[in-house]
VOPAGU-2260 file (C-alpha; in pm, 1 decimal, decimal comma):
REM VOPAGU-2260
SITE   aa  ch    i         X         Y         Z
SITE  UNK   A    0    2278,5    1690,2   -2089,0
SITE  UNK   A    1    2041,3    1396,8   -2155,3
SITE  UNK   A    2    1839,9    1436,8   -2429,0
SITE  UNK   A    3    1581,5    1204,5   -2603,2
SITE  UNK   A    4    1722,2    1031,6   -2915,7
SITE  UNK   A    5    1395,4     841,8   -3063,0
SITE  UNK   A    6    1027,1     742,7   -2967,6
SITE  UNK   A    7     892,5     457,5   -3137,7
SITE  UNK   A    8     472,3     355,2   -3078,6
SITE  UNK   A    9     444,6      91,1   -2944,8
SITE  UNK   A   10     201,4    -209,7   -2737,5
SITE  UNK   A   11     251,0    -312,4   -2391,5
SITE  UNK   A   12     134,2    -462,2   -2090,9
SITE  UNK   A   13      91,2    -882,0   -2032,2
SITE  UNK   A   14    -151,7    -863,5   -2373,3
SITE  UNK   A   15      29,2    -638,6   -2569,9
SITE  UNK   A   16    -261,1    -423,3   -2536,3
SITE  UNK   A   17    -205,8     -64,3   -2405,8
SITE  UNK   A   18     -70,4     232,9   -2611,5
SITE  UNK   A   19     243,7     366,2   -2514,2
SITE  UNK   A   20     581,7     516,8   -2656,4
SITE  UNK   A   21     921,2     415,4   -2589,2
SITE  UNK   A   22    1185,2     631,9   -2588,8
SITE  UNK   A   23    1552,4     651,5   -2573,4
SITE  UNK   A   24    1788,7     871,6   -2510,6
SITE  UNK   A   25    2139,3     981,4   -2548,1
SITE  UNK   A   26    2398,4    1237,2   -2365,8
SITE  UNK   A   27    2379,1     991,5   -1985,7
SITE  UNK   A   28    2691,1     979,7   -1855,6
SITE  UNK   A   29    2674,4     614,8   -1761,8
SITE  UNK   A   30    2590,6     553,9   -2142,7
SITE  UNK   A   31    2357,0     292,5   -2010,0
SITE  UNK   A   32    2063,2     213,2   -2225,7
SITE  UNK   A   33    1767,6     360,2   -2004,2
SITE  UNK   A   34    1429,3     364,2   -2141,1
SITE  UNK   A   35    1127,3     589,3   -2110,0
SITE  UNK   A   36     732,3     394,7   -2152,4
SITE  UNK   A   37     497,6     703,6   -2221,2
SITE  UNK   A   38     161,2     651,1   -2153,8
SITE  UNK   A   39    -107,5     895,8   -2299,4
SITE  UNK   A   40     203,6    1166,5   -2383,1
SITE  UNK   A   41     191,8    1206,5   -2030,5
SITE  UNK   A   42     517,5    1433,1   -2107,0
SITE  UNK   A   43     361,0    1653,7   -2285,0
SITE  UNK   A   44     -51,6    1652,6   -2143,2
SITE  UNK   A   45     -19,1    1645,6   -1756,9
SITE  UNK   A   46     124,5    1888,6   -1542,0
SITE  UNK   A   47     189,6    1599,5   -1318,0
SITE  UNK   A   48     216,3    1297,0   -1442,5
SITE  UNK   A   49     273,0     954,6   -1251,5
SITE  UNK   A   50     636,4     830,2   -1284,8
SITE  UNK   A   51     784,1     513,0   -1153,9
SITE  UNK   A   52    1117,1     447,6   -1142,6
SITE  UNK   A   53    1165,6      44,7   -1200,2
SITE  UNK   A   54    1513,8    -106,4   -1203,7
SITE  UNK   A   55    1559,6    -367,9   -1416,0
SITE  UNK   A   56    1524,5    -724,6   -1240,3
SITE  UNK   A   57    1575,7    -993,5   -1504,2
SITE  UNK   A   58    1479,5   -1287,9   -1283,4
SITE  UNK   A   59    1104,2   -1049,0   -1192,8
SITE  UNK   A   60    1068,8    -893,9   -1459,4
SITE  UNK   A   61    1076,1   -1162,0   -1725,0
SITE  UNK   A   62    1043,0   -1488,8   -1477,2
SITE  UNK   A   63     840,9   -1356,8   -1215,7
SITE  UNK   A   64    1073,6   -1508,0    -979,2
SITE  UNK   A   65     946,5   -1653,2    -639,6
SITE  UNK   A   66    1191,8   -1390,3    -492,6
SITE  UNK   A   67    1100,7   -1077,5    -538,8
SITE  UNK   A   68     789,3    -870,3    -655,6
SITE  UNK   A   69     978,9    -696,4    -912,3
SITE  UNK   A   70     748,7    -840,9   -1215,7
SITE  UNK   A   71     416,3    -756,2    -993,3
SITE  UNK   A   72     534,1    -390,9    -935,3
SITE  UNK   A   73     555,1    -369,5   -1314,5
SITE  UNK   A   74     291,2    -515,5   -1409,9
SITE  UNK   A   75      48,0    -320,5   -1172,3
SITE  UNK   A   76     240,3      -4,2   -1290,5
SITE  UNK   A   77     188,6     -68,8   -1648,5
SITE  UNK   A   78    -182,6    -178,1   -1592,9
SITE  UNK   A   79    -252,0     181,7   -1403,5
SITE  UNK   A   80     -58,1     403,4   -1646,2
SITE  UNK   A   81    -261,9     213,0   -1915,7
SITE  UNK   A   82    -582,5     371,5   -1744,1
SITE  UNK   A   83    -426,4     656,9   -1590,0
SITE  UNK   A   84    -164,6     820,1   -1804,9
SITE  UNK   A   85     213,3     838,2   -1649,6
SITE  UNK   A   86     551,3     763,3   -1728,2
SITE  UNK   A   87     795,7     479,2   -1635,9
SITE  UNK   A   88    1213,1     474,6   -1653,5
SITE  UNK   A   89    1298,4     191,1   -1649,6
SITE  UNK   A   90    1698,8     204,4   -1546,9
SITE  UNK   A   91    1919,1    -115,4   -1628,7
SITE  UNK   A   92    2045,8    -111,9   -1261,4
SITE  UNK   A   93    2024,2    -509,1   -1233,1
SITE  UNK   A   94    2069,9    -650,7    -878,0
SITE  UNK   A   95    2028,1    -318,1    -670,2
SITE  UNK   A   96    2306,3    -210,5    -871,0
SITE  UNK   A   97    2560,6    -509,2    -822,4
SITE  UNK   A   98    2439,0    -681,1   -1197,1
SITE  UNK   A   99    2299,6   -1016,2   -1259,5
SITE  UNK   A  100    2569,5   -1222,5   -1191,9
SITE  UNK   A  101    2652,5   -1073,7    -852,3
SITE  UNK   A  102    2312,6   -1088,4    -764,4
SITE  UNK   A  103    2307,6   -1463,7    -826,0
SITE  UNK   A  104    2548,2   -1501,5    -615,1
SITE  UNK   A  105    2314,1   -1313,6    -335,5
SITE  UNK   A  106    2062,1   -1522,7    -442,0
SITE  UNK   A  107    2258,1   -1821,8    -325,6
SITE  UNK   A  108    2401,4   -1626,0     -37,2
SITE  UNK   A  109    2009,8   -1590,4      94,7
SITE  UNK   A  110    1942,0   -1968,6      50,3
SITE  UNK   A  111    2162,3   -1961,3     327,5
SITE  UNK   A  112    1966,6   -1766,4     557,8
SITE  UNK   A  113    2095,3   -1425,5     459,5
SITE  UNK   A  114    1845,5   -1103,8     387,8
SITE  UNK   A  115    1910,4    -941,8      86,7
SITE  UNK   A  116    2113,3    -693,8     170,8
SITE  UNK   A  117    2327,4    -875,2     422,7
SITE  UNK   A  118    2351,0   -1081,2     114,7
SITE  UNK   A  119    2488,7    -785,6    -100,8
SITE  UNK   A  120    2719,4    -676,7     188,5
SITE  UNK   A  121    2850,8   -1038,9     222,4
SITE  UNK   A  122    2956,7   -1000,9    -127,5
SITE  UNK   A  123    3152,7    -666,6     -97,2
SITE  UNK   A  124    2860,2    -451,6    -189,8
SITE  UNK   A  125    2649,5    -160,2     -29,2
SITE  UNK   A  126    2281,3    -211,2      60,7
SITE  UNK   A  127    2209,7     -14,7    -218,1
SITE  UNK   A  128    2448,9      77,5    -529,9
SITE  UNK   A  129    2176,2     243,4    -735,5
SITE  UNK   A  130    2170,2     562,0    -885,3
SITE  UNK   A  131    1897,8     786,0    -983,4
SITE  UNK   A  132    2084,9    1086,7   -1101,9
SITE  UNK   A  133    2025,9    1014,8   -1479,4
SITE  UNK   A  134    1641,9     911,9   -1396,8
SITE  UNK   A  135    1598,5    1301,5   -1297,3
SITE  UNK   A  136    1778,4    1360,8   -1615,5
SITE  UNK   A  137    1586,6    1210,9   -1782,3
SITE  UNK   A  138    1243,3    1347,2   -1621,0
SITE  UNK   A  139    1413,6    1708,8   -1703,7
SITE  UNK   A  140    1501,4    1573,6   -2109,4
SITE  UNK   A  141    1095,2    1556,6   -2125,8
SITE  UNK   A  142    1028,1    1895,2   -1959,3
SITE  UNK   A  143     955,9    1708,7   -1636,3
SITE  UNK   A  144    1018,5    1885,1   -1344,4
SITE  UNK   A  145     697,2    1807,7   -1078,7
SITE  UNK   A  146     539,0    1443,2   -1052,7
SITE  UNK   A  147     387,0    1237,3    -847,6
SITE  UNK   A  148     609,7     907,9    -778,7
SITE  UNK   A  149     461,1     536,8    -829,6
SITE  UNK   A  150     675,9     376,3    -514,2
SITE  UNK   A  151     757,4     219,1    -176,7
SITE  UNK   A  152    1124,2     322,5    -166,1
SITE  UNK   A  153    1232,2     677,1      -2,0
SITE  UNK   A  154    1597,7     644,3    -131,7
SITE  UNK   A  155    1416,1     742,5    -504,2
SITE  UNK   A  156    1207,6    1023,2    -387,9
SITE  UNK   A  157    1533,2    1181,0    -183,7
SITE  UNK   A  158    1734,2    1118,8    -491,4
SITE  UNK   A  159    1508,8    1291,8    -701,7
SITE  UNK   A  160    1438,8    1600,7    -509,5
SITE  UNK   A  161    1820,8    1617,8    -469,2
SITE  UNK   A  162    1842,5    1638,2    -870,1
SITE  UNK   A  163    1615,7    1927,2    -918,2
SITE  UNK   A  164    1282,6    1677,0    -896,4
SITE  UNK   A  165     960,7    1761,5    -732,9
SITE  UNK   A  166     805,3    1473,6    -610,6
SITE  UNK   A  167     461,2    1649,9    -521,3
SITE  UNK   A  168     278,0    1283,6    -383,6
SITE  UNK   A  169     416,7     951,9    -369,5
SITE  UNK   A  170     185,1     662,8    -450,0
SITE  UNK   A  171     243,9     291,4    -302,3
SITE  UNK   A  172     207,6      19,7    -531,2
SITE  UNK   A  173      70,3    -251,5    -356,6
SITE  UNK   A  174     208,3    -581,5    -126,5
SITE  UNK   A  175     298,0    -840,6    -373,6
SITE  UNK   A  176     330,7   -1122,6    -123,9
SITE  UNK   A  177     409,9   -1466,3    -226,3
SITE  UNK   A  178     570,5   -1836,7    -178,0
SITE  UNK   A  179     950,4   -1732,8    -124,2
SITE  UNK   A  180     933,2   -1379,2    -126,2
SITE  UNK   A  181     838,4   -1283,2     252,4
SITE  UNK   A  182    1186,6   -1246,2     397,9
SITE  UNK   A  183    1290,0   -1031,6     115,1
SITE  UNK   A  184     962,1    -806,2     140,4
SITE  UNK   A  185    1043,5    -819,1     560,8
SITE  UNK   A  186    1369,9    -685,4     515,2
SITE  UNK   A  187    1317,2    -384,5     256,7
SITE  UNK   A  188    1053,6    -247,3     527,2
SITE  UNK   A  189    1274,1    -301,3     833,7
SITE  UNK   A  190    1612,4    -276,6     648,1
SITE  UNK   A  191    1497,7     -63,9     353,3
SITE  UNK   A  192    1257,5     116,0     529,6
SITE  UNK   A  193    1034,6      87,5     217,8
SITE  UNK   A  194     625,6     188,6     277,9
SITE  UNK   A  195     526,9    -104,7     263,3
SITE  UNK   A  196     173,0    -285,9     424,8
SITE  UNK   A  197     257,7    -671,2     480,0
């Protein structure tokens, strides 16, 4: 059973400027090193809080890559739970699920005229290798059983409700369209079948 191992204050957002906690925890099966952001105790103070779940994306995340809108979904998420309250788990699930190196390789694999998840198959892999059993863990280590879910995606709210986790509204983030980053947006709405407006 996953249980929360330490908190630690902390500042966040592109200015280092919004209160939050970060937590850990211990007792996942994976024994990967998920994280919790608390905004506002919104684990203890809201019945339902916002929750996002964000995989981690090294290239979006920290380089804002032209190829995704990983960094942009962050950001925005961070920016509203700043105002807002909420909670975000952020899972290392790099690459869908297929890591950093593999998803390289995609990367390479779509310079060539690939989507991203023909890209991913190409390579051996499933559209979609991600798991969010230890998120809802994780929700349920913070007394978290009812939320309202920050996302475009419907393979995290199924997930979730299939591990005990009421997802009582779901909440689009917005269309982070850029330079090199349309196909890849295309194909998690028609591929995907992600909510998103493009």
């Amino acid at each position: 059973m996953a249980e929360v191992r330490a908190r630690v204050d902390l500042k966040v957002g592109s200015q280092s400027n919004i209160d939050a906690e970060i937590l850990s925890f211990h007792g996942l099966e994976t024994e990967k090193e998920h994280v919790a952001l608390v905004f506002k105790h919104a684990d203890s103070k809201r019945d339902v809080p916002l929750v996002r779940l964000h995989s981690e994306c090294l290239t979006g995340d920290v380089f804002y890559s032209s190829r995704c809108d990983c960094g942009e979904q962050l950001e925005e998420t961070i920016n509203k739970m700043g105002e807002e309250g909420g909670i975000i788990l952020y899972l290392r699930q790099e690459g869908r699920g297929i890591g950093l190196y593999n998803k390289l390789d995609a990367y390479r694999l779509q310079s060539e005229g690939m989507n991203t998840y023909e890209a991913n198959n190409h390579l051996g892999f499933g559209d979609d290798l991600r798991d969010f059993t230890e998120a809802a863990q994780m929700l349920k280590a913070l007394n978290l059983t009812r939320i309202r879910l920050v996302t475009n995606n419907p393979k995290k709210i199924k997930e979730l409700k299939e591990n005990g986790i009421e997802v009582v509204d779901v909440v689009n983030t917005s269309a982070h369209v850029k330079s090199g980053n349309e196909s890849y947006l295309r194909a998690k709405v028609s591929h995907g079948k992600h909510n998103l407006k493009l």
